[in-house]
ZALODREN-321826 format. One record per atom (N, C-alpha, C): atom name; x, y, z. Coordinates in nm, 2 decimals. Layout:
BEGIN
REC, atom, X, Y, Z
REC, CA, X, Y, Z $
...
This chain:
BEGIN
REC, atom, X, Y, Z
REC, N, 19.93, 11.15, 9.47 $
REC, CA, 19.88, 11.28, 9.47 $
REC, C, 19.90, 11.36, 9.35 $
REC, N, 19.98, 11.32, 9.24 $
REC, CA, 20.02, 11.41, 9.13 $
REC, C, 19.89, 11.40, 9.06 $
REC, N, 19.79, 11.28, 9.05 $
REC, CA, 19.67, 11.37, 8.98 $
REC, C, 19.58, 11.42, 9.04 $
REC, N, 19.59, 11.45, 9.18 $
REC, CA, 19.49, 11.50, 9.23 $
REC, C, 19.55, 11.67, 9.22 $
REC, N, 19.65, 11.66, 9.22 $
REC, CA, 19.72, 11.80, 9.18 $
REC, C, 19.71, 11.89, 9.08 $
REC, N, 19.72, 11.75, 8.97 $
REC, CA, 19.70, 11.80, 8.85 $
REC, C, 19.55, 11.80, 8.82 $
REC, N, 19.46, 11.74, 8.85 $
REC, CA, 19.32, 11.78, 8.83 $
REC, C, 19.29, 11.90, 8.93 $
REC, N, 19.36, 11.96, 9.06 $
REC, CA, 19.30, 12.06, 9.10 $
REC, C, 19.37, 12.22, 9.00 $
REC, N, 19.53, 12.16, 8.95 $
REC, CA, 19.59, 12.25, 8.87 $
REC, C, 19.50, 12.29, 8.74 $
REC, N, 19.47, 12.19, 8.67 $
REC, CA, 19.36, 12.20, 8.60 $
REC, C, 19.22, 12.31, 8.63 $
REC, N, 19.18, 12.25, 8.71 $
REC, CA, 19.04, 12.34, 8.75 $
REC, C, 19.09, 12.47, 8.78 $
REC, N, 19.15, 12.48, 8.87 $
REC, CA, 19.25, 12.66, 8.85 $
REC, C, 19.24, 12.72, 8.73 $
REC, N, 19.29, 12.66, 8.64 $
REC, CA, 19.35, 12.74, 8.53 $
REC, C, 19.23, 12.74, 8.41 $
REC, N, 19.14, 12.62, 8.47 $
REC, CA, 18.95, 12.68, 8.35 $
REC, C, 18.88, 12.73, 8.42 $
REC, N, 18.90, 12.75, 8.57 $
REC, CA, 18.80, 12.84, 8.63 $
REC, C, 18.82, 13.00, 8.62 $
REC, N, 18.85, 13.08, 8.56 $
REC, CA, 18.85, 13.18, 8.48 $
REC, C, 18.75, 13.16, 8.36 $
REC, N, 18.78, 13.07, 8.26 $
REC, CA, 18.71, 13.05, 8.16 $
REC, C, 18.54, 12.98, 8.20 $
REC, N, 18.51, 12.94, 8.29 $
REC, CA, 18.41, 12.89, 8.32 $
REC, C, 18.31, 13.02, 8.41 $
REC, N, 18.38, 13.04, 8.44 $
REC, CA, 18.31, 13.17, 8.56 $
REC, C, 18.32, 13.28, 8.42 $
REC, N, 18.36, 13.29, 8.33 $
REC, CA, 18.33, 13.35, 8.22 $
REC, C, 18.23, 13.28, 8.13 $
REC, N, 18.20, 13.21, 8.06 $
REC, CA, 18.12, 13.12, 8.01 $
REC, C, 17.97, 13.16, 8.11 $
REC, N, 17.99, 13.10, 8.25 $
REC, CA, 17.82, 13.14, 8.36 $
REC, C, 17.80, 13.32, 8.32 $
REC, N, 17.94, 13.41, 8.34 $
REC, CA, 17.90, 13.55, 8.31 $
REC, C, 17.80, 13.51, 8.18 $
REC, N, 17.88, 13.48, 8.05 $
REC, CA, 17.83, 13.54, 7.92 $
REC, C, 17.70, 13.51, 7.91 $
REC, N, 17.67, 13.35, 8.00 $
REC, CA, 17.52, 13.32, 7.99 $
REC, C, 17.40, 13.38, 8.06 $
REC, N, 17.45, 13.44, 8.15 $
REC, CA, 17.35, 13.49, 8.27 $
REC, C, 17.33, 13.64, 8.13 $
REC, N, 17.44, 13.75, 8.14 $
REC, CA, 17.47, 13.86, 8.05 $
REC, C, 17.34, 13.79, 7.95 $
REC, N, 17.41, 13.72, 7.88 $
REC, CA, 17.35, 13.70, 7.72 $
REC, C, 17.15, 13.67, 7.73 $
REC, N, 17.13, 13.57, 7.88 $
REC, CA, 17.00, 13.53, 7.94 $
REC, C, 16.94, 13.70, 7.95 $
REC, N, 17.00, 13.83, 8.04 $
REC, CA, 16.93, 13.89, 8.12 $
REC, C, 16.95, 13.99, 8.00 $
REC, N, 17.03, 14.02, 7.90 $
REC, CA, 17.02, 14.13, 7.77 $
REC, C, 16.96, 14.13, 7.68 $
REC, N, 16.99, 13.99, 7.61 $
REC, CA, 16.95, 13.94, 7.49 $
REC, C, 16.83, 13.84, 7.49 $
REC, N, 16.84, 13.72, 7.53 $
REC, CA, 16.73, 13.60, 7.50 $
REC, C, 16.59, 13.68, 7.57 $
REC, N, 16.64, 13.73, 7.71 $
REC, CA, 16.49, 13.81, 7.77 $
REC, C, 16.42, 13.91, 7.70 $
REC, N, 16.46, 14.04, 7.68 $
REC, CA, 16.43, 14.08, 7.52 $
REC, C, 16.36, 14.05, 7.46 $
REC, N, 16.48, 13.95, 7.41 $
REC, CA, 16.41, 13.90, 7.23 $
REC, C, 16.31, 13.77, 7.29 $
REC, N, 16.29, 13.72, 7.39 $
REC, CA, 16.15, 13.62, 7.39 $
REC, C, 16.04, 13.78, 7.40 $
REC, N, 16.08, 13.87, 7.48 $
REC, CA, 15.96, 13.93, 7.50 $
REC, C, 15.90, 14.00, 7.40 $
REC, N, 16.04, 14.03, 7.33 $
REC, CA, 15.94, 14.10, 7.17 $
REC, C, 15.94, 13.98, 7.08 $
REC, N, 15.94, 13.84, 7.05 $
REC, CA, 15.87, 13.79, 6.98 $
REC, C, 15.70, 13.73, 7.07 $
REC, N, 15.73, 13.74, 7.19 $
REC, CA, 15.59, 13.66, 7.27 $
REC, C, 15.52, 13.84, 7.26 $
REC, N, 15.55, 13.91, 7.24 $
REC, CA, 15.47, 14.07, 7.21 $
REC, C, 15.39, 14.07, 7.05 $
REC, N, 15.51, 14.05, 6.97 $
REC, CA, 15.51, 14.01, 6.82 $
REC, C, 15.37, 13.90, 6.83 $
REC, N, 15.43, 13.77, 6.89 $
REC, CA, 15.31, 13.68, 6.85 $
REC, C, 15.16, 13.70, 6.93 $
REC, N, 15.13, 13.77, 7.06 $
REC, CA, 15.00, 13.80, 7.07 $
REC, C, 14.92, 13.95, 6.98 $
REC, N, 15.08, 14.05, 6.97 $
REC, CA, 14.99, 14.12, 6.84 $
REC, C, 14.96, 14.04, 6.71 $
REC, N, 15.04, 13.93, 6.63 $
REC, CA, 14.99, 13.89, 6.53 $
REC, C, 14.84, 13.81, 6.55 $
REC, N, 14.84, 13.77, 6.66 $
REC, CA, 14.72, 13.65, 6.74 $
REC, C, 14.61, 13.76, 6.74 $
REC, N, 14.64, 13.92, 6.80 $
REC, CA, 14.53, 13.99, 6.81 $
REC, C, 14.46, 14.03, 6.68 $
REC, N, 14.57, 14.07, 6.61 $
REC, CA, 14.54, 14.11, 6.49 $
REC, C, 14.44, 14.00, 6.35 $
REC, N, 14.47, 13.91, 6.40 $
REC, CA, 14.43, 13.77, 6.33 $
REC, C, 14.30, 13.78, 6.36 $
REC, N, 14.31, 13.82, 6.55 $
REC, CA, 14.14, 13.79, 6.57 $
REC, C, 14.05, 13.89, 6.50 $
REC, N, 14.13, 14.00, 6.54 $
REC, CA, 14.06, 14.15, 6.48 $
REC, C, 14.03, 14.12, 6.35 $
REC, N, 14.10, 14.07, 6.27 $
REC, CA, 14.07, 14.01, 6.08 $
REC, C, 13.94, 14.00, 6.10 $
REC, N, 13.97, 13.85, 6.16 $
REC, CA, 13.85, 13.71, 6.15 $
REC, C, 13.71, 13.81, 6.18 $
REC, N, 13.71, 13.90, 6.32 $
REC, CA, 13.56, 14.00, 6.35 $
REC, C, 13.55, 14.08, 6.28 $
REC, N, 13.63, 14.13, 6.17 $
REC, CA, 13.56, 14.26, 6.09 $
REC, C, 13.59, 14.15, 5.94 $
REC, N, 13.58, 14.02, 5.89 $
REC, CA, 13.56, 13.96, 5.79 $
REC, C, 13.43, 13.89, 5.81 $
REC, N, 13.37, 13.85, 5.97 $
REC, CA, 13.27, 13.82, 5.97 $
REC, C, 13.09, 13.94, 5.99 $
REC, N, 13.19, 14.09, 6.03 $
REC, CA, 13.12, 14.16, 6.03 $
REC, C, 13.10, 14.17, 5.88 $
REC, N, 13.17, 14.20, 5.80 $
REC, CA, 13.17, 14.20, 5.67 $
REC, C, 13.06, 14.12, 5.61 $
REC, N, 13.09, 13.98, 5.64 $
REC, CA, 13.02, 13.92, 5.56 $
REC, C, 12.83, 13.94, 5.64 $
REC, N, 12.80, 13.94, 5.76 $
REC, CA, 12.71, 14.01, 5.82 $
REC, C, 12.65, 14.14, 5.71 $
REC, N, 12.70, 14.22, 5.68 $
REC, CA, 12.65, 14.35, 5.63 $
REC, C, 12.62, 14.26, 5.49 $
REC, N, 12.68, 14.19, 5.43 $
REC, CA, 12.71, 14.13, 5.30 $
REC, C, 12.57, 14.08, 5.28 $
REC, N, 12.53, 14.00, 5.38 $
REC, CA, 12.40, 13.91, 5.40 $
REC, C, 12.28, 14.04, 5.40 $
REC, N, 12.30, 14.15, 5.56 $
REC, CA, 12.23, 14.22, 5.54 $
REC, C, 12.18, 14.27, 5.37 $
REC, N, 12.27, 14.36, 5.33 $
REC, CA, 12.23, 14.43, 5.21 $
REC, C, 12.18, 14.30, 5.10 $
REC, N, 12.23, 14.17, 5.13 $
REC, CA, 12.14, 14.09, 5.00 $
REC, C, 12.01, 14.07, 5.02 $
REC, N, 12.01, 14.05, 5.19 $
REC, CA, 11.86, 14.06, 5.22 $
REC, C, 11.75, 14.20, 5.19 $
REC, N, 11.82, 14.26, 5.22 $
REC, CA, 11.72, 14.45, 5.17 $
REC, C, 11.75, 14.44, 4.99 $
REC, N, 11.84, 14.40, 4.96 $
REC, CA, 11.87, 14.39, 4.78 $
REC, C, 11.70, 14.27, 4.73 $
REC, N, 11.68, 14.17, 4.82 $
REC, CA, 11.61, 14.09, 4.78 $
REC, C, 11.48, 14.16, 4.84 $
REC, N, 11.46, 14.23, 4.95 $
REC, CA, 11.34, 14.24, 4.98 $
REC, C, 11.32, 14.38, 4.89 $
REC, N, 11.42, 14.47, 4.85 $
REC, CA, 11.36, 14.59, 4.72 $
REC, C, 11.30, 14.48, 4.57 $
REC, N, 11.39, 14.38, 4.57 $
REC, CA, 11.34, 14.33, 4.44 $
REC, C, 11.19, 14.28, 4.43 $
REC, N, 11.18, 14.19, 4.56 $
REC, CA, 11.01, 14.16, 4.59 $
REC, C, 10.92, 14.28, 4.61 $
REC, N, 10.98, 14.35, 4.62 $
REC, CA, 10.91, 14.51, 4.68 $
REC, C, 10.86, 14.54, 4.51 $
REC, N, 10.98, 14.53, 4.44 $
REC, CA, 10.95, 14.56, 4.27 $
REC, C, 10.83, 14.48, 4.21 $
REC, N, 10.89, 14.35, 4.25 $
REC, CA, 10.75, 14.30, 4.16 $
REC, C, 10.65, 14.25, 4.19 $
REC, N, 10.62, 14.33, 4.32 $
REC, CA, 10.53, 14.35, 4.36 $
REC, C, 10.38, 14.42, 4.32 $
REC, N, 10.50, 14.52, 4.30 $
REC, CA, 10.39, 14.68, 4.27 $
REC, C, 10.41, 14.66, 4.09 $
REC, N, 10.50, 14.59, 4.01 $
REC, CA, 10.47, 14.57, 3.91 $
REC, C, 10.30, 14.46, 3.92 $
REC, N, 10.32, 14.39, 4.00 $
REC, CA, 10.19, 14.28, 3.96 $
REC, C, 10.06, 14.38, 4.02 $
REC, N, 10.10, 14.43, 4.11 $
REC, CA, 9.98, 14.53, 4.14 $
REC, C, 9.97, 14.61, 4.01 $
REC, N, 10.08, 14.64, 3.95 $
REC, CA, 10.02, 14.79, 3.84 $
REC, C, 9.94, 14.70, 3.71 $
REC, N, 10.00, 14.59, 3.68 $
REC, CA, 9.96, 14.50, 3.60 $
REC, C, 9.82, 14.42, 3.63 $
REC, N, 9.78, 14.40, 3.74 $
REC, CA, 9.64, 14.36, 3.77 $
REC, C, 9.54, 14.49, 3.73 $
REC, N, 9.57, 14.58, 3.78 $
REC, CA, 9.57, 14.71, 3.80 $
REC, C, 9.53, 14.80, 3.65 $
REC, N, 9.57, 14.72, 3.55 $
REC, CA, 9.57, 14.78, 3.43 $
REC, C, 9.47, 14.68, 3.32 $
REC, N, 9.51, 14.51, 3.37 $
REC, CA, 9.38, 14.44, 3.35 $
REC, C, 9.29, 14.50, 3.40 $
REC, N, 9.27, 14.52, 3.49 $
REC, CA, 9.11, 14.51, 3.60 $
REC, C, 9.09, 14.67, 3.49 $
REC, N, 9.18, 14.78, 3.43 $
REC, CA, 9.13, 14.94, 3.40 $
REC, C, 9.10, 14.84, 3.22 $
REC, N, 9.14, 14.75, 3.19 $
REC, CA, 9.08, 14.73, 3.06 $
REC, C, 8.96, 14.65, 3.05 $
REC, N, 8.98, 14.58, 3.15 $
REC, CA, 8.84, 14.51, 3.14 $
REC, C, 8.67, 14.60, 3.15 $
REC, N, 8.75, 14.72, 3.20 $
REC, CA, 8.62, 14.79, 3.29 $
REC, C, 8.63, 14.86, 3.15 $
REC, N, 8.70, 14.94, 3.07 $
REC, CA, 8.71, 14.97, 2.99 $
REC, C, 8.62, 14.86, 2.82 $
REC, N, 8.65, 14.75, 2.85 $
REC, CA, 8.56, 14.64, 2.70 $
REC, C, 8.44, 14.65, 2.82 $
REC, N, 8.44, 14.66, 2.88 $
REC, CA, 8.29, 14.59, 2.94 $
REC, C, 8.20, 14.75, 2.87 $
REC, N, 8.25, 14.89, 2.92 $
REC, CA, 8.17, 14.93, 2.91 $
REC, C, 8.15, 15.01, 2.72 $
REC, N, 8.32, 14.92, 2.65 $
REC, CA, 8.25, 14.96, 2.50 $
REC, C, 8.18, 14.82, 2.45 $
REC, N, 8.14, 14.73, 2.55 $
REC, CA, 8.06, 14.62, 2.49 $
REC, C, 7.92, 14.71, 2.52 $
REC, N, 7.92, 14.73, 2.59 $
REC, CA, 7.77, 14.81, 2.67 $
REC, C, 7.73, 14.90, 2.55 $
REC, N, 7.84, 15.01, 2.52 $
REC, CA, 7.80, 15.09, 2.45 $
REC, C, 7.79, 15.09, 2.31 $
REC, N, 7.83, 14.92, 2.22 $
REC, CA, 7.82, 14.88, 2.16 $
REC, C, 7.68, 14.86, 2.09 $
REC, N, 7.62, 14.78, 2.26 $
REC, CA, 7.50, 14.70, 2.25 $
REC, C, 7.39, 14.81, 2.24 $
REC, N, 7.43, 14.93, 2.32 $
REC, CA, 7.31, 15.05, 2.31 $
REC, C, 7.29, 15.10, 2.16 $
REC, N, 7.45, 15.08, 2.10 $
REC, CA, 7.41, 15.17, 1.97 $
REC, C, 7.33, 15.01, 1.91 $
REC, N, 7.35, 14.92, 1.86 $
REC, CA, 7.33, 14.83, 1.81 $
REC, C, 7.17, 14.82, 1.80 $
REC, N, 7.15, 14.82, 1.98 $
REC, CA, 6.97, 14.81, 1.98 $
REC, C, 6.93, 14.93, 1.91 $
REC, N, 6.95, 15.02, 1.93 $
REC, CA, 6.90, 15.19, 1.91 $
REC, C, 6.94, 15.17, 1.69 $
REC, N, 7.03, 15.10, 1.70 $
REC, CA, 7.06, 15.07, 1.51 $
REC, C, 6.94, 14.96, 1.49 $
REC, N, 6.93, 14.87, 1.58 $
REC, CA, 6.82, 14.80, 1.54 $
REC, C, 6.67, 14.85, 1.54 $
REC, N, 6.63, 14.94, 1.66 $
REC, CA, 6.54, 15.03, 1.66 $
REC, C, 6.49, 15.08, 1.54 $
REC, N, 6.59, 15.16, 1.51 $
REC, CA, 6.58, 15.27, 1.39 $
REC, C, 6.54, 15.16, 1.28 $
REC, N, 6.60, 15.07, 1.24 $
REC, CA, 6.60, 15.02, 1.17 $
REC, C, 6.45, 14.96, 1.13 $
REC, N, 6.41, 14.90, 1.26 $
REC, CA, 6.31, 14.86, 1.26 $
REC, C, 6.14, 14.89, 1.23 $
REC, N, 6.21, 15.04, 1.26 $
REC, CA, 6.11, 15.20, 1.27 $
REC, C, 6.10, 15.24, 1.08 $
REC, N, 6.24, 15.18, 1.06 $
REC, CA, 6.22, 15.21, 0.88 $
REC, C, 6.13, 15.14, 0.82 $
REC, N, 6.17, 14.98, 0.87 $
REC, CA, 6.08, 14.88, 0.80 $
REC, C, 5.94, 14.88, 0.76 $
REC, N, 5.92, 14.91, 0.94 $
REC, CA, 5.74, 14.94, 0.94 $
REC, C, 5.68, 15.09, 0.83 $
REC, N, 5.78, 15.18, 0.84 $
REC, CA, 5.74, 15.30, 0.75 $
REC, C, 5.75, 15.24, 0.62 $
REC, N, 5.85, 15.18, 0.60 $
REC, CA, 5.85, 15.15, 0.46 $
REC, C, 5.76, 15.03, 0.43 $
REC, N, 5.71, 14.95, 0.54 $
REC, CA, 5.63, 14.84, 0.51 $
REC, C, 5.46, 14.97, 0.47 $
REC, N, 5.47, 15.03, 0.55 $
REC, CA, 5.34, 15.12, 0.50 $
REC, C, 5.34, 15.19, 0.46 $
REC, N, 5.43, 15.25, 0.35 $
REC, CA, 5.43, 15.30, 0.26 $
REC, C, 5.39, 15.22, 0.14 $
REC, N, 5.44, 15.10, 0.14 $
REC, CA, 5.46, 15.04, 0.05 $
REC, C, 5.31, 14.94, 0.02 $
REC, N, 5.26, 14.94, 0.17 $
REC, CA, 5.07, 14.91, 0.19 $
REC, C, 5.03, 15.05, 0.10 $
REC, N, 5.05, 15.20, 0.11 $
REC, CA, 4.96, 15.27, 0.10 $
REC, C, 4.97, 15.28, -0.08 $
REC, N, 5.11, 15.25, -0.07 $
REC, CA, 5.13, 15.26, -0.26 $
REC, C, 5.08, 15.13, -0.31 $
REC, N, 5.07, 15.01, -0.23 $
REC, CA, 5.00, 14.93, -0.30 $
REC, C, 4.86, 14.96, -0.34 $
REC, N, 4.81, 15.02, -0.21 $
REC, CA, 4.65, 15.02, -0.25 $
REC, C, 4.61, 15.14, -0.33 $
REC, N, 4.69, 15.27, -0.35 $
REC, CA, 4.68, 15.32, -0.45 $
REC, C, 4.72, 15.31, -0.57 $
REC, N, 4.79, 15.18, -0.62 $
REC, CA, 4.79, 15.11, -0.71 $
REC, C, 4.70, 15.05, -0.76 $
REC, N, 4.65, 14.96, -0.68 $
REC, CA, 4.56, 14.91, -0.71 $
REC, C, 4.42, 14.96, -0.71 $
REC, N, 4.38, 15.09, -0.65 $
REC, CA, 4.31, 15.16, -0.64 $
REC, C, 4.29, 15.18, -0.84 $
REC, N, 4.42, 15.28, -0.86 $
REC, CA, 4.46, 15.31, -1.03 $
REC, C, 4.41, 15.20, -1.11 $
REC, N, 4.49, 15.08, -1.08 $
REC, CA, 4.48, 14.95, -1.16 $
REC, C, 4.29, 14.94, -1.15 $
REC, N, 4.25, 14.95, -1.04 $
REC, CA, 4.06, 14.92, -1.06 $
REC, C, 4.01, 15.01, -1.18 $
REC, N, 4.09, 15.16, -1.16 $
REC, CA, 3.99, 15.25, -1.19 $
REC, C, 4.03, 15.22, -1.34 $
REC, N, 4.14, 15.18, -1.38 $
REC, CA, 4.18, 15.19, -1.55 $
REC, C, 4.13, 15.07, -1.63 $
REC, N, 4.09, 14.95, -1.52 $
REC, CA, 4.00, 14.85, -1.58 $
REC, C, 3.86, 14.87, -1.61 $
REC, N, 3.85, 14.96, -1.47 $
REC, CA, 3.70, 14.97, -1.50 $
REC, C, 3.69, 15.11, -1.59 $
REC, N, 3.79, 15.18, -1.59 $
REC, CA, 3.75, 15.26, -1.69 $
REC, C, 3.80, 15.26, -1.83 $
REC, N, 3.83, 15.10, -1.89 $
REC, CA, 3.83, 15.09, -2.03 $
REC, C, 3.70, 15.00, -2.02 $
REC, N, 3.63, 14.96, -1.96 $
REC, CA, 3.53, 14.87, -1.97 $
REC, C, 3.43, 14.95, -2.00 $
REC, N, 3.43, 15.05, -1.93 $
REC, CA, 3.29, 15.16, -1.95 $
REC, C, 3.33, 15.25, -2.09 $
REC, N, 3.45, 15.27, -2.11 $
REC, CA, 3.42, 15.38, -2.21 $
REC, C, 3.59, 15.40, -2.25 $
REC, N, 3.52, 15.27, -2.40 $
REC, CA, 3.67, 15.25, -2.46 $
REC, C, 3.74, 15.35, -2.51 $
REC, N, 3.70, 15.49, -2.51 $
REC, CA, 3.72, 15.60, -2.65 $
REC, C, 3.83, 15.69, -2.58 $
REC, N, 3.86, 15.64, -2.45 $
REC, CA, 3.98, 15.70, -2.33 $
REC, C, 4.13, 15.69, -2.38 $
REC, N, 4.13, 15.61, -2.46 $
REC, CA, 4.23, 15.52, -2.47 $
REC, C, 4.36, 15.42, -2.37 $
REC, N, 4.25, 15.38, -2.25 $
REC, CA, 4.29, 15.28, -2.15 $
REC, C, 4.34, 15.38, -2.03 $
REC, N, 4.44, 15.47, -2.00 $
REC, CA, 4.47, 15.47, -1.90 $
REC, C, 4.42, 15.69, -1.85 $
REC, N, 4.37, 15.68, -1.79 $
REC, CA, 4.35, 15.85, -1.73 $
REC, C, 4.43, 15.91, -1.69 $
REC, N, 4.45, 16.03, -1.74 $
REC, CA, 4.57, 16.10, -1.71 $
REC, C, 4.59, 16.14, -1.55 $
């Protein structure tokens, strides 16, 4: 019986320190560890929320990002657009522009040729009427040294 003595003497004298030990765990479980899991399991679904909140206003972000390149690209097509329109726009005002100084080229041109042509004939019959009063002269100064040499060839 001396070790059953001494093992119950034993447990006596650590059951103080054991029944202290369960206190400090239960204590240290219901103070401390419960607590501190619940402000780090607080901590880690605010950082989790916060993460998510990031991720939806970095994808909103890039959303608006897209938006505005798309309006950035549809003002740019919008630009050179109305540039090709002002540029057709300025062909099509010079062409109308040569067409009608070819026109009014061609008017003076015929109307220069007209005139011109209106000279010809005057001067072609002028040049008939001076002939034949030339030659009119030229008859009369032949025939009139033939008749009567004492003239001295040509009539005043």
């Amino acid at each position: 019986m001396g070790v059953l003595s001494q093992l119950g003497q034993l447990f006596l004298s650590t059951l103080p320190t054991v029944i202290f030990v369960f206190f400090l765990f239960f204590f240290l479980s219901r103070f401390f560890y419960k607590p501190l899991a619940a402000v780090m399991k607080k901590r880690e679904e605010e950082t989790t929320g916060a993460m998510a909140r990031a991720r939806k206003q970095a994808a909103a972000a890039e959303e608006k990002a897209r938006q505005h390149e798309a309006a950035f690209q549809a003002a740019r097509q919008e630009v050179y657009r109305q540039r090709e329109a002002a540029r057709r726009s300025q062909l099509a005002d010079r062409e109308a522009t040569l067409k009608w100084a070819r026109q009014q080229s061609e008017v003076l041109l015929n109307q220069a040729q007209a005139t011109l042509a209106a000279e010809v004939a005057q001067r072609k019959e002028e040049l008939q009427s001076a002939c034949q009063s030339l030659a009119q002269e030229i008859a009369q100064a032949i025939l009139g040294m033939a008749g009567g040499g004492d003239r001295g060839g040509v009539q005043p």
